[in-house]
LOKERO-229463 format. One record per atom (N, C-alpha, C): atom name; x, y, z; residue in one letter; chain. Coordinates in steps of 0.02 Angstrom, whole numbers. Last residue first. Example, Ala and Ser with C-alpha at 12.3 -4.5 7.8 and 13.67 -1.06 7.14 Angstrom:
atom,X,Y,Z,res,chain
N,642,-112,354,S,A .
CA,684,-53,357,S,A .
C,645,2,394,S,A .
N,660,-284,390,A,A .
CA,615,-225,390,A,A .
C,660,-165,390,A,A .
//
This chain:
atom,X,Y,Z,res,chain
N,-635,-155,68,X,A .
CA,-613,-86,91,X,A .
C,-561,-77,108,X,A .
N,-828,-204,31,X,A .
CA,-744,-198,11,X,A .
C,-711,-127,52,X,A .
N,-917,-198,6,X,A .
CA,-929,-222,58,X,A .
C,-848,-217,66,X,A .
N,-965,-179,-150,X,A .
CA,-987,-101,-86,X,A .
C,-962,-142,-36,X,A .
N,-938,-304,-195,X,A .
CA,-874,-248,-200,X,A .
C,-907,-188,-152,X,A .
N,-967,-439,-70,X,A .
CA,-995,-396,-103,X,A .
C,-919,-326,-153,X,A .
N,-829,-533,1,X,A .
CA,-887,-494,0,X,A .
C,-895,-457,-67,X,A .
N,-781,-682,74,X,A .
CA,-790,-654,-2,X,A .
C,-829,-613,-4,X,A .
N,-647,-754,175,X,A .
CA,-694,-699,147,X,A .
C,-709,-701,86,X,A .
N,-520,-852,169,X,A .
CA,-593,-865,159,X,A .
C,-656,-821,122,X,A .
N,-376,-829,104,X,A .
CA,-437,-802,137,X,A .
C,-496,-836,105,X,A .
N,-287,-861,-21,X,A .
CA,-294,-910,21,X,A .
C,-367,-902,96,X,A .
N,-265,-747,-83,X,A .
CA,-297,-795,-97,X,A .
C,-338,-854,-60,X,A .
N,-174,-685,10,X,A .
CA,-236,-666,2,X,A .
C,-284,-708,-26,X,A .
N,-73,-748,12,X,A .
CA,-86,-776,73,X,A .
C,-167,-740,62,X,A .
N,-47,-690,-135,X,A .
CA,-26,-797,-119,X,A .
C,-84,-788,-66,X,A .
N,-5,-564,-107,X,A .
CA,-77,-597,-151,X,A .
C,-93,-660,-143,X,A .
N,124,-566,-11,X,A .
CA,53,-534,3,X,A .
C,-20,-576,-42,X,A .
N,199,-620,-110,X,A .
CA,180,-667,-38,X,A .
C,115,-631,-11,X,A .
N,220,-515,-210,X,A .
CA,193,-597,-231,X,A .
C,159,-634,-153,X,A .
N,279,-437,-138,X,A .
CA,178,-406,-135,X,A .
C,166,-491,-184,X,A .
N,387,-504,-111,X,A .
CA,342,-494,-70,X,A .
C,280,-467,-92,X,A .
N,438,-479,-271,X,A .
CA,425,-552,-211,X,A .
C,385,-547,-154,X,A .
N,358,-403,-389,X,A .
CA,405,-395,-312,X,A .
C,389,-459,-265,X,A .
N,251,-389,-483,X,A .
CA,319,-443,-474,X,A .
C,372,-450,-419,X,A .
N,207,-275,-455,X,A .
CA,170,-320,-464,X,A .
C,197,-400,-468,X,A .
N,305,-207,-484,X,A .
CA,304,-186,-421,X,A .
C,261,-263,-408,X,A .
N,321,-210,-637,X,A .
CA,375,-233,-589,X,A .
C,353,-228,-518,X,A .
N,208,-190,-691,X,A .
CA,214,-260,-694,X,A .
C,284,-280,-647,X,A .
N,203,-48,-662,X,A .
CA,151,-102,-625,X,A .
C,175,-158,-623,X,A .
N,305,-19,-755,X,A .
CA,309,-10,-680,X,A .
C,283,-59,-647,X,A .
N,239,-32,-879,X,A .
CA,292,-80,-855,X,A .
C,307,-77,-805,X,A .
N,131,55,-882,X,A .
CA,132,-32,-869,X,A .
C,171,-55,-846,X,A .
N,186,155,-849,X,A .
CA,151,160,-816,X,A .
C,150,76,-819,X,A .
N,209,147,-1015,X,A .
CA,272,169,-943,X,A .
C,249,143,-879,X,A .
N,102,160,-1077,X,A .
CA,139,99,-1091,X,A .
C,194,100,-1022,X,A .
N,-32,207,-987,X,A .
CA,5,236,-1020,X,A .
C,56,167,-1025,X,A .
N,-192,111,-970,X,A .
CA,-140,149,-936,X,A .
C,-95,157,-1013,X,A .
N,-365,71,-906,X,A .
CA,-304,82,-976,X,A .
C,-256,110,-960,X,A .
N,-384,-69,-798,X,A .
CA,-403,2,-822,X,A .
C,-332,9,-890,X,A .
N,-463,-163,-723,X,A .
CA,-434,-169,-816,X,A .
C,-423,-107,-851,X,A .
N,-468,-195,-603,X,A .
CA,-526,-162,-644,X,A .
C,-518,-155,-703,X,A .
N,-344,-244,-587,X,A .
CA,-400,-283,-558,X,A .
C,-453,-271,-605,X,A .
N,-255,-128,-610,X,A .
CA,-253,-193,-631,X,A .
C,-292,-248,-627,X,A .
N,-281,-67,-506,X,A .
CA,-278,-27,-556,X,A .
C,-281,-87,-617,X,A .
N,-266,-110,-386,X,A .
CA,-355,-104,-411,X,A .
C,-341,-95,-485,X,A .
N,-133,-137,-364,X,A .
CA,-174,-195,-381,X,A .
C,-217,-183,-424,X,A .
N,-87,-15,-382,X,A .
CA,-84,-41,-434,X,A .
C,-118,-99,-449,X,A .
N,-126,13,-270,X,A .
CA,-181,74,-303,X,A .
C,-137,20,-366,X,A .
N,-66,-36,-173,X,A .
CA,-134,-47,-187,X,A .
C,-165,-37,-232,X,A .
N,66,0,-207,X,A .
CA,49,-54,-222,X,A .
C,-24,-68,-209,X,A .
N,102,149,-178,X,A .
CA,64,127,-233,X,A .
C,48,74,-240,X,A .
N,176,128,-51,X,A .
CA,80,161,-62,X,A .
C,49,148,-150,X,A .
N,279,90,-93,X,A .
CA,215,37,-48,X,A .
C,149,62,-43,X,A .
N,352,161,-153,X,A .
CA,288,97,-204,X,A .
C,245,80,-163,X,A .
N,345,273,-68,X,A .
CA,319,293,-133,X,A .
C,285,228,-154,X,A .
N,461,201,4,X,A .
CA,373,185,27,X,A .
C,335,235,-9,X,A .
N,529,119,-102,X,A .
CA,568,164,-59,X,A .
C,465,169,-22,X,A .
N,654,42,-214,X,A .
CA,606,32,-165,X,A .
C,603,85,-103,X,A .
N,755,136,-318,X,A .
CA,766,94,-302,X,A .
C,678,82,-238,X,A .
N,690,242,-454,X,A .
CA,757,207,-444,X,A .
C,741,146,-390,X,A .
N,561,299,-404,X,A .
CA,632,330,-391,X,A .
C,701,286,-404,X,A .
N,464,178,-431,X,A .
CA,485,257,-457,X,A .
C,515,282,-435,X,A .
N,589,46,-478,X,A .
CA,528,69,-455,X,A .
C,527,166,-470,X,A .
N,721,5,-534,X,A .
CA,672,-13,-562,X,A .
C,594,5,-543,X,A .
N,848,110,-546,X,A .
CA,819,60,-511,X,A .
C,779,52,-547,X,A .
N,936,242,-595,X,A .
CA,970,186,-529,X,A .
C,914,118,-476,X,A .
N,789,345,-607,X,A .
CA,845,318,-639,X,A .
C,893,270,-563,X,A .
N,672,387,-599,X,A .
CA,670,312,-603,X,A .
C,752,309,-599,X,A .
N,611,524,-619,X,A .
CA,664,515,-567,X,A .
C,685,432,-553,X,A .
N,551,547,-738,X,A .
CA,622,580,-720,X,A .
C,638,588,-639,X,A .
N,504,417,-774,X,A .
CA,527,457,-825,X,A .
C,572,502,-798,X,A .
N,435,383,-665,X,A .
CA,478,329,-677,X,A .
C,527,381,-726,X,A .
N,364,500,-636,X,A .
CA,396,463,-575,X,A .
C,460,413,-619,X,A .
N,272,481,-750,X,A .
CA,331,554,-730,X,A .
C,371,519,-689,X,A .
N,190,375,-732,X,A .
CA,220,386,-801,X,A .
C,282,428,-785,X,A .
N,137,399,-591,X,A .
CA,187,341,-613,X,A .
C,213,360,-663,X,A .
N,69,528,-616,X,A .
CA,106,501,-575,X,A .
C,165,473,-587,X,A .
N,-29,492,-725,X,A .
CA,29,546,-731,X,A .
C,100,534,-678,X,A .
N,-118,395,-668,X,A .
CA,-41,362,-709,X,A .
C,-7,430,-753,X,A .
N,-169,479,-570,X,A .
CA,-126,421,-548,X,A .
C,-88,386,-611,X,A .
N,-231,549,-674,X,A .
CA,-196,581,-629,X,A .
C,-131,530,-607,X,A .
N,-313,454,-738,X,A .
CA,-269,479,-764,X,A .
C,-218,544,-728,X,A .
N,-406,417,-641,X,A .
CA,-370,376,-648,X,A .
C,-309,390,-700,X,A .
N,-466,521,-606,X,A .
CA,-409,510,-559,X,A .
C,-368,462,-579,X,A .
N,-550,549,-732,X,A .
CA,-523,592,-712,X,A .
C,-452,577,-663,X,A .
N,-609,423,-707,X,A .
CA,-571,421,-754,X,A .
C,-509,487,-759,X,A .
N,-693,448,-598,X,A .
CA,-646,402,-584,X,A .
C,-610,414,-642,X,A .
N,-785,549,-678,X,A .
CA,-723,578,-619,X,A .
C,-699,523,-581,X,A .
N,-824,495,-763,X,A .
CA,-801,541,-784,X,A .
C,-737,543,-725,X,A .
N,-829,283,-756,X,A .
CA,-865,357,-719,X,A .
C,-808,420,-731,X,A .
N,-745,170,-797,X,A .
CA,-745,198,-743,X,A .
C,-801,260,-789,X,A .
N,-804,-14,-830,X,A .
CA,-798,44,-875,X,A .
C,-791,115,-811,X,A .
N,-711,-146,-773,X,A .
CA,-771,-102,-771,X,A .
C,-761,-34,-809,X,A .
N,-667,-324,-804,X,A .
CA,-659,-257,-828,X,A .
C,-730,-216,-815,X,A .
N,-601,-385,-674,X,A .
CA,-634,-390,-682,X,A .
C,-632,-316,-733,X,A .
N,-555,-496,-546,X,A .
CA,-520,-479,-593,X,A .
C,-557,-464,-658,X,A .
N,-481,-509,-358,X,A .
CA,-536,-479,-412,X,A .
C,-508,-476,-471,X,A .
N,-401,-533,-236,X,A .
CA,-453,-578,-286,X,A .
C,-492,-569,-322,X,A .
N,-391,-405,-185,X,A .
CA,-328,-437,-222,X,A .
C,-360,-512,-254,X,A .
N,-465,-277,-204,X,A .
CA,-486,-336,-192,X,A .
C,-433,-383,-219,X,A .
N,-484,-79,-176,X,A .
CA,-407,-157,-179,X,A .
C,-475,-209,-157,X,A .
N,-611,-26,-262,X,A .
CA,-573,-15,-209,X,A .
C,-520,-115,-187,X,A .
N,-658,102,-352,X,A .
CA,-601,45,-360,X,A .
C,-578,27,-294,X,A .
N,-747,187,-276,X,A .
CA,-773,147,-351,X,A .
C,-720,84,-368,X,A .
N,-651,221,-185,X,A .
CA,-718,206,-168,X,A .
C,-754,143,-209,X,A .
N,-548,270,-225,X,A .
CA,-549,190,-178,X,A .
C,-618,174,-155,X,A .
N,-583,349,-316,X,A .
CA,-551,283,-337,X,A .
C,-566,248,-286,X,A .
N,-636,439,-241,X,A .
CA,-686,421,-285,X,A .
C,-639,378,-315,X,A .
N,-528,493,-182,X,A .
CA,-578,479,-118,X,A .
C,-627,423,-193,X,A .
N,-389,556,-193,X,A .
CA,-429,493,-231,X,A .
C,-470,468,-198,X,A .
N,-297,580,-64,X,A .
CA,-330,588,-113,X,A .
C,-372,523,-138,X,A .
N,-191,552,35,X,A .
CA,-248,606,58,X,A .
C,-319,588,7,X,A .
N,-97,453,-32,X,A .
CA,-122,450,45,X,A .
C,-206,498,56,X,A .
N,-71,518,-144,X,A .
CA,-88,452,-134,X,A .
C,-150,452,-74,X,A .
N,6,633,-77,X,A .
CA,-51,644,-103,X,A .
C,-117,569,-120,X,A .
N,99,578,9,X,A .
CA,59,623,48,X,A .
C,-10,635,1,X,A .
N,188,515,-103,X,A .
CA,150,491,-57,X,A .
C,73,536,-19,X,A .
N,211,637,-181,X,A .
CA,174,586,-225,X,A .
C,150,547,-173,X,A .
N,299,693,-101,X,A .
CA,214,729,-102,X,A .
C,200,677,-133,X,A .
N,399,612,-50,X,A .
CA,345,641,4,X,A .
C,287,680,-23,X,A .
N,437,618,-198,X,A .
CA,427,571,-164,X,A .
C,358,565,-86,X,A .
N,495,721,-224,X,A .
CA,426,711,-232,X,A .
C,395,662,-216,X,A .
N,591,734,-105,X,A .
CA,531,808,-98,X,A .
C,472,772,-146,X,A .
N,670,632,-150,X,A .
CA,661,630,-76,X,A .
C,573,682,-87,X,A .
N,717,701,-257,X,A .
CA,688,635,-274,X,A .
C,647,616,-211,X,A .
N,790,811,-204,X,A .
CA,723,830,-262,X,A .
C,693,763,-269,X,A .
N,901,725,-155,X,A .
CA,861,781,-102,X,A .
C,779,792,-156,X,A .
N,945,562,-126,X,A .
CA,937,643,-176,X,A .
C,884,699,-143,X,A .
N,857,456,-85,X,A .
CA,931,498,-42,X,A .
C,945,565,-50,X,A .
N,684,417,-34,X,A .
CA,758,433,-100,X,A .
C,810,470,-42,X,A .
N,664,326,116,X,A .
CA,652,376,63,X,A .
C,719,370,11,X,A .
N,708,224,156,X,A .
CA,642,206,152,X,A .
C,612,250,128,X,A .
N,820,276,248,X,A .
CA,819,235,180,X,A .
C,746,210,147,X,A .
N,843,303,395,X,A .
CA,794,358,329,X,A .
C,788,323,256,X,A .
N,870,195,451,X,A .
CA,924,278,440,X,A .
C,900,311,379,X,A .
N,814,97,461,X,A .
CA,832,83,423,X,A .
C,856,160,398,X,A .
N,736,101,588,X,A .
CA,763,46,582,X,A .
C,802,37,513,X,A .
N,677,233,622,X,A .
CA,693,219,680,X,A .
C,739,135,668,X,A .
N,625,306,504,X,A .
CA,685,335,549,X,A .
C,714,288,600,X,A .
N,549,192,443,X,A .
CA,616,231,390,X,A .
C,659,270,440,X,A .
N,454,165,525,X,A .
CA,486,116,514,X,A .
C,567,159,483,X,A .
N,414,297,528,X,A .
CA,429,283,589,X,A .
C,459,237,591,X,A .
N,337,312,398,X,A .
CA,400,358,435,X,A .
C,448,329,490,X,A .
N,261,203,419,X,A .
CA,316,201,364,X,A .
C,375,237,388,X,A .
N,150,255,506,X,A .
CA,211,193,509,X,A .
C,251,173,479,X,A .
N,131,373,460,X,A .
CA,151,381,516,X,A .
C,211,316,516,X,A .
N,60,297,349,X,A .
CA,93,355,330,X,A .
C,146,352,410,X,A .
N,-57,231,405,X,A .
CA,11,206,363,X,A .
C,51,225,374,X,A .
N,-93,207,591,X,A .
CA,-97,256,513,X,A .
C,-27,219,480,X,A .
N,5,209,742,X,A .
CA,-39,182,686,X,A .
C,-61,233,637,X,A .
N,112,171,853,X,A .
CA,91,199,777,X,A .
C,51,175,752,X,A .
N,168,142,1016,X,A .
CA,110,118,948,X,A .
C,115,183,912,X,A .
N,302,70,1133,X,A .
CA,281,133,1052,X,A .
C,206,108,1024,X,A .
N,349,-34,1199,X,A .
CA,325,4,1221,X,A .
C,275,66,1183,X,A .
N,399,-115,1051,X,A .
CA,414,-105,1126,X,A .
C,356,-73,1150,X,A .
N,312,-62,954,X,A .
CA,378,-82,938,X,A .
C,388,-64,1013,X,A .
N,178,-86,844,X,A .
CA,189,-91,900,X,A .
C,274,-101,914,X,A .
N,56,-27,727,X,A .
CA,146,-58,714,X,A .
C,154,-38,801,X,A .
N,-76,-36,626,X,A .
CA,-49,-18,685,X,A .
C,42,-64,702,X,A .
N,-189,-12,499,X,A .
CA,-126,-61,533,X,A .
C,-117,-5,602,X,A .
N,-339,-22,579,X,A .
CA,-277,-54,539,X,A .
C,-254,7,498,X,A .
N,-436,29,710,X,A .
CA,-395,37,633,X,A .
C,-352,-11,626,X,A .
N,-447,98,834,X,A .
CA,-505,25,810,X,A .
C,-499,45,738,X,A .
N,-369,190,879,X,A .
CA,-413,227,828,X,A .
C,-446,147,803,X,A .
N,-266,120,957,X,A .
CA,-313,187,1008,X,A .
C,-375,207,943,X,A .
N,-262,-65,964,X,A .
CA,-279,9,917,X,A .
C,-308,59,940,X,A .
N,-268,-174,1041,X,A .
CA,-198,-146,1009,X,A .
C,-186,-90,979,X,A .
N,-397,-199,1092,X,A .
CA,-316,-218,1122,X,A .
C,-252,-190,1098,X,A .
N,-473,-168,990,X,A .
CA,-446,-120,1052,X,A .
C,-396,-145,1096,X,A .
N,-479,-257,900,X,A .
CA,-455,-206,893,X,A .
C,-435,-172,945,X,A .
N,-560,-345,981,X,A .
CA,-495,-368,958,X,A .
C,-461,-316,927,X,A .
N,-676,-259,950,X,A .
CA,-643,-294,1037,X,A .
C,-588,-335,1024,X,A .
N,-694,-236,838,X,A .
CA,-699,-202,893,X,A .
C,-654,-221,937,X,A .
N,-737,-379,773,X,A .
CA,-662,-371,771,X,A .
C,-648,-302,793,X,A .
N,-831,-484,799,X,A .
CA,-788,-466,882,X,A .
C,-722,-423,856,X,A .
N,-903,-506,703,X,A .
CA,-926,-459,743,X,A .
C,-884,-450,813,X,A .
N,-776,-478,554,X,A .
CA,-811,-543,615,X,A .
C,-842,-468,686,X,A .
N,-698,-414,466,X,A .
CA,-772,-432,442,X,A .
C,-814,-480,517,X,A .
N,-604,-413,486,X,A .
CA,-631,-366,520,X,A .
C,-722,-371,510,X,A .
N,-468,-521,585,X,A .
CA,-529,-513,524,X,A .
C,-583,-452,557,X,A .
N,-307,-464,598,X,A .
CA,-379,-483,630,X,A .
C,-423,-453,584,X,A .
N,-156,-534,614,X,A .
CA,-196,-542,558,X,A .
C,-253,-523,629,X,A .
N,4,-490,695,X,A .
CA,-69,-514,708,X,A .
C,-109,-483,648,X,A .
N,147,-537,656,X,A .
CA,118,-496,633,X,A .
C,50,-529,657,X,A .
N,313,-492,706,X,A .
CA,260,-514,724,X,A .
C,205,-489,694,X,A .
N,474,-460,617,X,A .
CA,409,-413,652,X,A .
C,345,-498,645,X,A .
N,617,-370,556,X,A .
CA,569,-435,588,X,A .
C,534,-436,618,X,A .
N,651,-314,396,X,A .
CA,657,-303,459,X,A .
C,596,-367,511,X,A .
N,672,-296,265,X,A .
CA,690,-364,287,X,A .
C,709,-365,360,X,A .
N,629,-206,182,X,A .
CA,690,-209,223,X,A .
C,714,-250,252,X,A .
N,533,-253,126,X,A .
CA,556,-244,91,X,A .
C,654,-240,110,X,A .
N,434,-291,261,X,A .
CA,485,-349,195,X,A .
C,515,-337,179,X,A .
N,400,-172,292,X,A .
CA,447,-199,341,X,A .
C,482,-268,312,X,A .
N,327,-127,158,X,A .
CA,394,-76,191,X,A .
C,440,-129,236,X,A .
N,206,-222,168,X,A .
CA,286,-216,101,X,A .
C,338,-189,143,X,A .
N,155,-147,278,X,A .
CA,181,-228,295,X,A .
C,220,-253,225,X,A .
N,106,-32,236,X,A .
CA,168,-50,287,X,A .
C,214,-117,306,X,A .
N,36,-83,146,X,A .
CA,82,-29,150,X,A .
C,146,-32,173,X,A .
N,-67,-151,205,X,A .
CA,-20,-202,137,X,A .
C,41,-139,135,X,A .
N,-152,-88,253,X,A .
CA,-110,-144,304,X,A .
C,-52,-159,248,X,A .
N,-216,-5,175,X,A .
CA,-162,21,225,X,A .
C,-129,-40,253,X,A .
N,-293,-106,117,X,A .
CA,-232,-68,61,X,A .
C,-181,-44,116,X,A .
N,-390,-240,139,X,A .
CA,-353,-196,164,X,A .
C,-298,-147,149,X,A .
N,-429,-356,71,X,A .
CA,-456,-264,64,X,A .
C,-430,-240,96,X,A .
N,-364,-484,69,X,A .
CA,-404,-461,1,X,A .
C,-411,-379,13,X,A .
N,-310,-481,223,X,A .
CA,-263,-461,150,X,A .
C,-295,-449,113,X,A .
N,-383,-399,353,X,A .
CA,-392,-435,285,X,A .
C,-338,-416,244,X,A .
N,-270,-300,444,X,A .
CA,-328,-328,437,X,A .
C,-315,-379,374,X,A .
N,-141,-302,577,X,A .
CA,-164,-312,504,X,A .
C,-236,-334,491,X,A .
N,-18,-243,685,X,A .
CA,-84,-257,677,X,A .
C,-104,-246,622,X,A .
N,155,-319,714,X,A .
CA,113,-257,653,X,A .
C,51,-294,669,X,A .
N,278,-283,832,X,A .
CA,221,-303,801,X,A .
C,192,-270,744,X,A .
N,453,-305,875,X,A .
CA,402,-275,824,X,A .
C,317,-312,830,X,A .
N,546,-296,1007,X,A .
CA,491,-322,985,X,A .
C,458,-266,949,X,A .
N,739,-296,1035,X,A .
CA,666,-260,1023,X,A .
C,601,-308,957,X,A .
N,789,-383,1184,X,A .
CA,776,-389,1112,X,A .
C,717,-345,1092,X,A .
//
């Protein structure tokens, strides 16, 4: 029988763990999942049992480790669900991989200044060049849904790991009270309604932790 694991940090701050761990719900693939708090001074040495980079997430599948989101999405989409975890369409597929890849690389001064607290709820006024990204990121979404939404309800039409990277960036986006384009809302409020990132926020709640927002991550 093949064995999945997923290594996870904190639900409240962890954005990369929440990535991958939508992707393997979304498919409804079955997987073990070790929670390790990172905030505890042993979470080094509980990391290295499972992580060559002492990171979250990490996805263990037999014998295999991946770790990094990005890597583990791919790797979930070729190896358990015949690439479906991208668009099918070939031009929906291409922006798909950059709207991720850019997600992924970018926005060093959002996740810094905004960074995922799925127990936060709070209006802050952003800074030139958070405001700057923060209207990048709902060009994004706004376009995404506008001309390639069609045959679903996320930005390409149907769930694909385009949302799962956005589901952090919609929490914060929504946390910090930011202003968005009317399109852009209604997205949020659907991804933000997805039964599973519902089970994700439930079990976040439920964390003890409470740090500082510089303590966040």
């Amino acid at each position: 029988m093949t064995e999945l694991q997923l290594i996870t940090g904190n639900k409240n701050f962890s954005p990369s763990s929440l990535r991958a761990w939508l992707l393997l719900q979304e498919f409804n693939l079955q997987f073990t999942e070790i929670a390790i708090d990172l905030f505890k001074g042993d979470s080094a040495e509980k990391l290295g049992m499972y992580s060559p980079s002492l990171k979250v997430p990490v996805l263990i599948h037999n014998d295999i480790k991946v770790w990094d989101s990005l890597p583990i999405c791919e790797y979930i989409s070729e190896t358990f669900v015949e690439n479906k975890a991208w668009p099918c369409h070939l031009k929906k597929k291409a922006a798909a991989r950059s709207v991720v890849a850019e997600v992924h690389s970018d926005f060093q001064h959002f996740k810094q200044e905004w960074p995922m607290n799925c127990s936060l709820h709070v209006k802050m006024a952003p800074d030139e060049k958070l405001e700057q990204e923060i209207a990048r990121l709902d060009a994004i979404m706004y376009c995404c849904r506008r001309k390639y939404g069609d045959g679903g309800k996320y930005l390409f039409g149907r769930f694909s790991i385009a949302d799962a990277f956005m589901a952090p960036v919609v929490i914060a986006l929504r946390a910090y009270g930011a202003e968005l384009s009317w399109k852009t809302n209604l997205y949020m409020d659907t991804l933000l309604e997805n039964e599973h990132l519902q089970c994700w926020l439930e079990q976040a709640r439920e964390e003890i932790e409470s740090l500082p927002l510089d303590m966040a991550s």
